[in-house]
TINU-153372 format. One record per residue (C-alpha): residue number from 1; residue in three letters; chain; x, y, z. Coordinates in pm, whole numbers, plus 50000, padded with zeros to 5 digits. Example, Ala and Ser with C-alpha at 12.3 -4.5 7.8 and 13.67 -1.06 7.14 Angstrom:
BEGIN
<rec 1, 'ALA', 'A', <51230, 49550, 50780>>,
<rec 2, 'SER', 'A', <51367, 49894, 50714>>,
***
This chain:
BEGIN
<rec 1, 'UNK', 'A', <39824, 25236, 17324>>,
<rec 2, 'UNK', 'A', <40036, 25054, 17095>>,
<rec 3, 'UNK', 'A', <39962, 25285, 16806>>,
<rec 4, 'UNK', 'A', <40071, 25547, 17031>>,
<rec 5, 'UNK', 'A', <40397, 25395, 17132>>,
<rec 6, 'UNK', 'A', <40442, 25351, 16758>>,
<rec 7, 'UNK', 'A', <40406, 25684, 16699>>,
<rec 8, 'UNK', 'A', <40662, 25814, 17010>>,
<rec 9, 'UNK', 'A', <40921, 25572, 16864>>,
<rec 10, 'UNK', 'A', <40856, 25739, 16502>>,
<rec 11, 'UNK', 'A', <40920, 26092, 16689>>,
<rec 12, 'UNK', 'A', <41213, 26014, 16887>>,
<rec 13, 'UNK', 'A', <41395, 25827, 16553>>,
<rec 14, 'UNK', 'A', <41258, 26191, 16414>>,
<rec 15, 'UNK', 'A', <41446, 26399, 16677>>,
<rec 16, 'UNK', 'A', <41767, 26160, 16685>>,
<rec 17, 'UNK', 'A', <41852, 26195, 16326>>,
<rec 18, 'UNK', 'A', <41799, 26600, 16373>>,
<rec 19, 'UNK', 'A', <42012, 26563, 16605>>,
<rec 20, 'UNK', 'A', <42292, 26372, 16487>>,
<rec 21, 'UNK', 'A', <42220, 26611, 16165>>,
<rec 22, 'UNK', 'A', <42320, 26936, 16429>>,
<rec 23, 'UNK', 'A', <42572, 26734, 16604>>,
<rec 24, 'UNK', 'A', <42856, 26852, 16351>>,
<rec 25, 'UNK', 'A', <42716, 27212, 16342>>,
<rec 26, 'UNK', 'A', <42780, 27206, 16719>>,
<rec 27, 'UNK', 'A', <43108, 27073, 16738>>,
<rec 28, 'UNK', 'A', <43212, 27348, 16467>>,
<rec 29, 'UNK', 'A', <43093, 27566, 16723>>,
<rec 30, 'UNK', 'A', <43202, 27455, 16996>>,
<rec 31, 'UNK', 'A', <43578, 27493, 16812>>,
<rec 32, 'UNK', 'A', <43516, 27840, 16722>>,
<rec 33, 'UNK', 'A', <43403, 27916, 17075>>,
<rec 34, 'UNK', 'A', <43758, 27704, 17206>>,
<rec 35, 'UNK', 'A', <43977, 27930, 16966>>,
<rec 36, 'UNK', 'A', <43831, 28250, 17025>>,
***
């Protein structure tokens, strides 16, 4: 169980930094959808 947790932490640190990677991408779009 603890290896598994381990691994689930590993993941989610995975899919944060992809996110906070995107999280400029969708701001710029979110301003392009605002202005047009």
């Amino acid at each position: 169980m603890k290896n598994n947790s381990k691994v689930v932490k590993l993941n989610l640190i995975g899919v944060f930094f992809k996110l906070r990677h995107y999280t400029c991408v969708y701001v710029c779009m979110m301003c392009i959808s605002g202005v047009v």
